[in-house]
C-alpha positions in Angstrom: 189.1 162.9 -32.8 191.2 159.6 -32.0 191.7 156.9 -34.8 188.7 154.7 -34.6 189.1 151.6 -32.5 189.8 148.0 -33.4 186.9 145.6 -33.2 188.5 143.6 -30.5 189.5 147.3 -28.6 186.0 148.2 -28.9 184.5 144.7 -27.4 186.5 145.1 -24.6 185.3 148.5 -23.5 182.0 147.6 -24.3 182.3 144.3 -22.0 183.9 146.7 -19.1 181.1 149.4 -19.8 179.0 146.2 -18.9 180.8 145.2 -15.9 180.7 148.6 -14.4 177.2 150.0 -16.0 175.5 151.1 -12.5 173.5 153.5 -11.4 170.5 153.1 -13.7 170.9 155.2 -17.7 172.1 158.4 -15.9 175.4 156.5 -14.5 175.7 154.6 -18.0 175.2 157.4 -20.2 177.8 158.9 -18.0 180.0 156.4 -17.7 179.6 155.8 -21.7 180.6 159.3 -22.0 183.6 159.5 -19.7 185.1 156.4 -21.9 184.1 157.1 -25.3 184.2 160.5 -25.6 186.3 162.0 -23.0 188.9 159.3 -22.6 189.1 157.6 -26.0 187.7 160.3 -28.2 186.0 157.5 -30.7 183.0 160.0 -30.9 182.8 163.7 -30.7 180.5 165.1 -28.3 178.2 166.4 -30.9 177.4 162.8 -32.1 177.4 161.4 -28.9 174.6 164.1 -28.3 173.0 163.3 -31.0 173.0 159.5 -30.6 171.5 160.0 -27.1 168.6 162.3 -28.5 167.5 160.0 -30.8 167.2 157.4 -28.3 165.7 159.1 -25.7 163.1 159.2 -28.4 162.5 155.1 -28.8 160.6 152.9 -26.0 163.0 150.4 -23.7 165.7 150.8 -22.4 168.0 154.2 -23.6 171.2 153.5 -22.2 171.7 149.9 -24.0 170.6 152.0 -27.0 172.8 153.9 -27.1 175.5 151.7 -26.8 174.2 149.6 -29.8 174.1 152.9 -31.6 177.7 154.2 -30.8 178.7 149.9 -31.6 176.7 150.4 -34.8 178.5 153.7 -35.6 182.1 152.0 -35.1 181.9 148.5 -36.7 178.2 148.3 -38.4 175.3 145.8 -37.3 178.4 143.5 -35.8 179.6 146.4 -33.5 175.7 147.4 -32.3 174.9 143.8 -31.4 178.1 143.5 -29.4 177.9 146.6 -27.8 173.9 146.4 -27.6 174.7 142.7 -25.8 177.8 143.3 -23.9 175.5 146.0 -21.9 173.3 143.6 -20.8 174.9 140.3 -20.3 176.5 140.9 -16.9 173.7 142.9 -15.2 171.9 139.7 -16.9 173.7 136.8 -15.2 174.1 138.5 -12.2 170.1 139.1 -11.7 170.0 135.2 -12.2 172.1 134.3 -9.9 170.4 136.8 -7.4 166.9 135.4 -8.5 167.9 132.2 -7.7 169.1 132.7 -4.2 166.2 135.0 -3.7 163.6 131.9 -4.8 165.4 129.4 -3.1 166.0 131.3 0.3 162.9 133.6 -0.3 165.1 136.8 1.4 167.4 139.2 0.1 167.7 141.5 2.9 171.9 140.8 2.7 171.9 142.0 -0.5 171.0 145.5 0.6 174.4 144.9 2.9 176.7 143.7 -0.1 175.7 146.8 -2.2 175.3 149.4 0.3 178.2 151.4 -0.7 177.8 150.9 -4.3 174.7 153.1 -4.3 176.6 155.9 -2.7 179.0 156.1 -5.0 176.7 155.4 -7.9 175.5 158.7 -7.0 178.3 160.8 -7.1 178.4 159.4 -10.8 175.3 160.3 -11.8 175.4 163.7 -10.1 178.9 163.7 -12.0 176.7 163.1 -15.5 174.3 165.7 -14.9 177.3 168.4 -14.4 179.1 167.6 -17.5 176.2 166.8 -20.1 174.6 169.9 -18.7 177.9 171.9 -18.9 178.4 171.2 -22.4 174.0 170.6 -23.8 173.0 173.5 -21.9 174.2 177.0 -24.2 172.0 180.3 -23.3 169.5 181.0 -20.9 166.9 179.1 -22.9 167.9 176.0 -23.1 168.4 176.4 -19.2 165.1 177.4 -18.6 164.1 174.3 -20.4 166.3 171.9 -18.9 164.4 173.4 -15.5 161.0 173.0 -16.9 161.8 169.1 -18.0 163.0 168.1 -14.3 159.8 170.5 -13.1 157.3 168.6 -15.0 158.5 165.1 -14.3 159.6 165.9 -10.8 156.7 167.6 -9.2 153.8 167.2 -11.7 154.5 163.5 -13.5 154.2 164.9 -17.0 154.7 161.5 -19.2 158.1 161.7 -20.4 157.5 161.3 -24.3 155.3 164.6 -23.6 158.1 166.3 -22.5 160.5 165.3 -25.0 158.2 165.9 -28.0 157.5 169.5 -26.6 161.0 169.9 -26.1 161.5 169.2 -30.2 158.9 171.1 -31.2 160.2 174.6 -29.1 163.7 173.7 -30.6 162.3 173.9 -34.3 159.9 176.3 -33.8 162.3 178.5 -32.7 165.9 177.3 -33.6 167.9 180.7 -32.7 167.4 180.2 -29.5 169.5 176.6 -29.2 172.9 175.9 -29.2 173.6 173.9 -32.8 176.3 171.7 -32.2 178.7 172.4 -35.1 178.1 168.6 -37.1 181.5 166.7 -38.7 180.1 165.0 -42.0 184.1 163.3 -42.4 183.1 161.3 -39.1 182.2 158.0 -39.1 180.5 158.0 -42.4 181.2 154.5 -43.3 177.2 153.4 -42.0 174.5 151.6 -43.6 172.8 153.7 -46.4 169.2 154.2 -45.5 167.5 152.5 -47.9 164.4 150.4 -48.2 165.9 147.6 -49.2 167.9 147.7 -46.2 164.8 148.8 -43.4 162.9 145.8 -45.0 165.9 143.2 -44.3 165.9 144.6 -40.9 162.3 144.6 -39.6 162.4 140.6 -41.3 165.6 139.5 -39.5 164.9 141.4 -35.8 161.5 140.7 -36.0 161.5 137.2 -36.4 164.0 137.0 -33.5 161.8 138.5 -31.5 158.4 137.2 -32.1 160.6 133.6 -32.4 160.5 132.1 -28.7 157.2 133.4 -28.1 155.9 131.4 -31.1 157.9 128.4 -29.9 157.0 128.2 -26.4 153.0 129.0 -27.2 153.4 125.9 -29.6 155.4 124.0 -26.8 153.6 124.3 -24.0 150.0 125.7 -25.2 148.8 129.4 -26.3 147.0 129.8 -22.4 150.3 128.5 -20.2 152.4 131.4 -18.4 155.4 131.3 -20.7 153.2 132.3 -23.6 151.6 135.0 -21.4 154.7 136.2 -20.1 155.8 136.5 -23.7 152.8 138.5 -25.5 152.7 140.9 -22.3 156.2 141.8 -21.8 156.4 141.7 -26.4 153.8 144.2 -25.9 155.7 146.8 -23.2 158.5 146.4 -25.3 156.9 149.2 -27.6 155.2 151.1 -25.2 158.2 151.6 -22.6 158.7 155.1 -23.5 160.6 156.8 -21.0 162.9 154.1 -19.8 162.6 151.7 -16.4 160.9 154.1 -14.1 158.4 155.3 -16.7 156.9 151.6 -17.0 157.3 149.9 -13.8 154.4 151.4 -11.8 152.2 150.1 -14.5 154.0 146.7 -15.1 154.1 146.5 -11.2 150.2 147.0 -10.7 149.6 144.0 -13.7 151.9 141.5 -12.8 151.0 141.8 -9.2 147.2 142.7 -9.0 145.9 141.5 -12.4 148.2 138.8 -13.1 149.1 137.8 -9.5 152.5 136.8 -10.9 154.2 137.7 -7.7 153.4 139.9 -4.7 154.3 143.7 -3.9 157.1 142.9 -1.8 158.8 140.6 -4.3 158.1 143.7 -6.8 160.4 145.7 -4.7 162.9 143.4 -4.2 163.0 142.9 -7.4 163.7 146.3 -8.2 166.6 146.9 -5.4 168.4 144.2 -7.4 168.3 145.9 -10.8 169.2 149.1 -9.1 172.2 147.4 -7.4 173.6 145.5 -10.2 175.1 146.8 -13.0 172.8 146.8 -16.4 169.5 148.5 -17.3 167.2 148.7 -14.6 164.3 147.1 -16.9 166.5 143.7 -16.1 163.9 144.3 -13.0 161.3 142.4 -15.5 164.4 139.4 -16.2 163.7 139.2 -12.0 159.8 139.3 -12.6 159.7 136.5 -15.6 161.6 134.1 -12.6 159.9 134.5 -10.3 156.4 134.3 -11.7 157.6 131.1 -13.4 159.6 129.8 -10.8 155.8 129.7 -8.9 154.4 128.0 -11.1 156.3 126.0 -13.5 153.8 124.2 -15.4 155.5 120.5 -16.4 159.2 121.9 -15.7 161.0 121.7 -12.3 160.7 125.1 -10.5 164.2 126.1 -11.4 164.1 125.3 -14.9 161.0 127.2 -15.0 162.1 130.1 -13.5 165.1 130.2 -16.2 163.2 130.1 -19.1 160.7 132.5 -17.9 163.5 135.0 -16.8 165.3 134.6 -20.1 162.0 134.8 -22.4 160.9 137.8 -20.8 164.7 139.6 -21.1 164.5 138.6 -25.0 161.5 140.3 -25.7 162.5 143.3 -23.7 166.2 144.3 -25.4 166.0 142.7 -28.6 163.2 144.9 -29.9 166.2 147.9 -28.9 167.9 146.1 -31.9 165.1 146.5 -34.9 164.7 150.3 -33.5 169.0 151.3 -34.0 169.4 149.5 -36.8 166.1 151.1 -38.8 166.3 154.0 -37.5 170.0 154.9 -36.9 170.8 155.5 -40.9 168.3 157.9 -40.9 168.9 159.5 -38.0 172.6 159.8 -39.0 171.5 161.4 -42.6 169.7 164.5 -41.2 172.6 165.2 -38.8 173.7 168.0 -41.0 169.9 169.8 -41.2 170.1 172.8 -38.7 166.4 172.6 -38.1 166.7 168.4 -36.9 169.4 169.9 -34.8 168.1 172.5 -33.4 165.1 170.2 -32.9 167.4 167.5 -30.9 169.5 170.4 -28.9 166.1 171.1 -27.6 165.7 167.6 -26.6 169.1 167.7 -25.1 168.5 170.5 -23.0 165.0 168.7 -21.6 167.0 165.5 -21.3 169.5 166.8 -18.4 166.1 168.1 -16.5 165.0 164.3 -16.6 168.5 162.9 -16.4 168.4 165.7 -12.9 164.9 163.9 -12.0 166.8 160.4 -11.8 169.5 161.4 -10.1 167.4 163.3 -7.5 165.0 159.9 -7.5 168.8 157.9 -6.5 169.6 160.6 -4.1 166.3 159.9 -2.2 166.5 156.1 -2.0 170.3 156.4 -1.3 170.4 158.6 1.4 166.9 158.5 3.4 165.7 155.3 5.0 162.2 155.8 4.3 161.4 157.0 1.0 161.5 153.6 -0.6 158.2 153.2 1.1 157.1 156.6 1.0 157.6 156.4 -3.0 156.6 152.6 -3.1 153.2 152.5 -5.6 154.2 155.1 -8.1 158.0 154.5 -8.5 158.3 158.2 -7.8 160.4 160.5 -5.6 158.1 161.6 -2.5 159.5 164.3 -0.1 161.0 161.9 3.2 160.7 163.0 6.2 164.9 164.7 6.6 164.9 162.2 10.4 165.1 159.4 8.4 168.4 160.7 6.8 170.8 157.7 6.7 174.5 159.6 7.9 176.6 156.5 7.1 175.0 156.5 3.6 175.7 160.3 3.4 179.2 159.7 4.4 179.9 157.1 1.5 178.6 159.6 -1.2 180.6 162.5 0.3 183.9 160.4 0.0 183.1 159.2 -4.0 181.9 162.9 -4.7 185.1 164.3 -3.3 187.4 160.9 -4.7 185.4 161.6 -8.5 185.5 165.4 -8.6 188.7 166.5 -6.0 190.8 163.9 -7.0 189.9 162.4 -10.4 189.8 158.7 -9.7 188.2 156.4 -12.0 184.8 154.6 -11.5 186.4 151.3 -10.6 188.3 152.6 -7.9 185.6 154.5 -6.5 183.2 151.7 -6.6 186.1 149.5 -4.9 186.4 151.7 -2.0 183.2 152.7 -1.0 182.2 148.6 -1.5 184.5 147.5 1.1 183.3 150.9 2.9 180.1 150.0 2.9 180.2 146.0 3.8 182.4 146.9 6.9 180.1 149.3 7.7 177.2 147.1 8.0 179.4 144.1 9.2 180.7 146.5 12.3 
């Protein structure tokens, strides 16, 4: 282990992790890895692991939780909130920007040309994270069996994900001999918050009152019935039921806002969703896209534009900060049973079903990447669907060939990777 990092070191890897956070939680997770961990050494693996168990277990969005975690763990509540907010910010302003063009021009089929490369090489990264979490999560022939039954039951059969993660903890402590327990440092890190009640009560005042705050204001502001206040006490609500991450909740948040609530139509849903998927950020910044344009429609006494903002940013406040109250109550407990072999073999379980689900996504990316019609094929359940192999896209293939063999042959770093097969893919679809 490295000498922990300054504050200021830390905010700007957290602000590049941002920058550079595609490909949906698999690519963050492994591109938090690869810079923590690997590169920097701030965490070892085994809490890293751990980290990543724990919120695998929490509704939202797992990849920004687990950068507030690992901020939390290195400077306290100021770290988490940076690193928690750093992760979102950019994906955030660029899905603005986007939803503004989109509103205003009402098309966004050039965006699929600006980040047509970028989707090939953000799946060389995720193929890249399933190799080395599984490599170092997956020790004996059980925990391999289980990884295979995770990506099994959520691939084929749609077993809910917190189904498969619960069992997953429950086979680890039934029978712990079986898992790999990660041998646990108590000298790391252990300046944290004590767990105490004191504390848990401080936190569910402070982060709950930030989140329940704008929806209060704008049901007093513009009345309990107007759109704001609905798009408030819906999205409030999916904030503790998204278990599973972005493609566990957007079938159903697809099928309200567009049949129940009429808030936009299907095709905006799915344009919506290729811009989360193609900027960086968690893919739930999908529902930033949603709050805009369902507001931008219908405004109420604001101009369109100013509508659209506020709905866009209400609905992205009651999505992440919610991820806040759950790291910092939680995380001091989690952190105090690290050293209990039967948590840990427990969460080594989990770990092992997490690469099967972290294999699902990147199969999921693989399909919309390289085949032309699966999007369609998949469109309704916002799951993978066998395409018909005609429909391959060779160019596409080509770009993830090159980042596979630039990230594994020849060790570049993400940035580069992503710069190439960028320009690869605009003069691609420019020629």
């Amino acid at each position: 282990m490295s000498a922990g990092p300054t504050f200021r070191e830390a905010t700007a890897v957290w602000a590049k992790i941002g920058l550079l956070g595609f490909g949906g939680p698999a690519g963050q997770i492994a591109l938090m890895h690869r810079m923590v961990v690997e590169e920097r050494k701030w965490v070892s693996e085994a809490r890293f692991l751990h980290a990543l168990n724990f919120c695998m277990l929490l509704p939202g969005p797992e990849a920004q939780q687990l950068a507030t975690y690992i901020g939390w763990l290195l400077h306290g509540t100021r770290g988490g909130i940076v690193a928690g907010t750093l992760f979102i910010l950019p994906g955030l302003a660029l899905i603005l920007g986007l939803s503004t063009l989109y509103a205003v021009f009402n098309d966004a089929a050039w965006l699929a040309s600006l980040f047509f490369g970028l989707k090939a090489a953000v799946l060389a990264i995720v193929i890249d994270a399933v190799v080395r979490i599984g490599r170092r999560a997956l020790k004996g022939g059980v925990a391999v069996s289980l990884a295979a039954l995770a990506f099994v039951g959520i691939f084929a059969f749609h077993v809910p994900f917190p189904v498969i993660v619960l069992g997953a903890g429950l086979i680890g402590v039934a029978v712990p001999r079986f898992f790999f327990l990660a041998d646990v440092d108590d000298t790391e890190a252990d300046a944290v918050a004590p767990p105490t009640a004191a504390r848990s009560l401080r936190v569910v005042a402070v982060w709950g009152a930030l989140w329940a705050a704008p929806v209060i204001i704008v049901g007093v502001g513009f009345g309990w019935g107007s759109l704001y206040a609905g798009l408030g006490g819906f999205f409030s609500q999916m904030a503790v039921v998204t278990f599973g991450g972005a493609y566990a909740v957007l079938a159903y948040v697809g099928q309200v806002a567009v049949s129940s609530y009429h808030w936009l139509q299907p095709g905006q849903m799915l344009d919506g969703l290729a811009l989360a998927e193609t900027t960086p950020g968690p893919l739930l910044l999908v529902l930033t896209f949603i709050g805009f344009i369902a507001a931008y429609a219908a405004p109420g006494v604001l101009p369109p534009l100013a509508g659209g903002f506020l709905g866009a940013l209400l609905v992205t406040w009651v999505t992440f900060v919610p991820s806040f109250l759950w790291i910092f109550l939680g995380a001091p407990y989690i952190e105090r049973v690290r050293g209990n072999r039967t948590v840990a073999a427990g969460l080594a379980a989990i770990t092992a079903a997490v690469v099967g689900v972290i294999l699902n996504l990147a199969v999921f990316l693989a399909l919309h990447v390289l085949f032309w019609q699966v999007g369609e094929l998949a469109w309704g359940l916002f799951r993978p669907a066998w395409p018909l192999f005609s429909s391959l896209d060779p160019e596409a293939l080509a770009l993830a060939v090159i980042a596979a063999v630039a990230l594994f042959r020849l060790r570049l770093g993400i940035l580069p990777i992503l710069g190439v097969c960028g320009v690869l893919g605009l003069l691609i679809r420019l020629i």
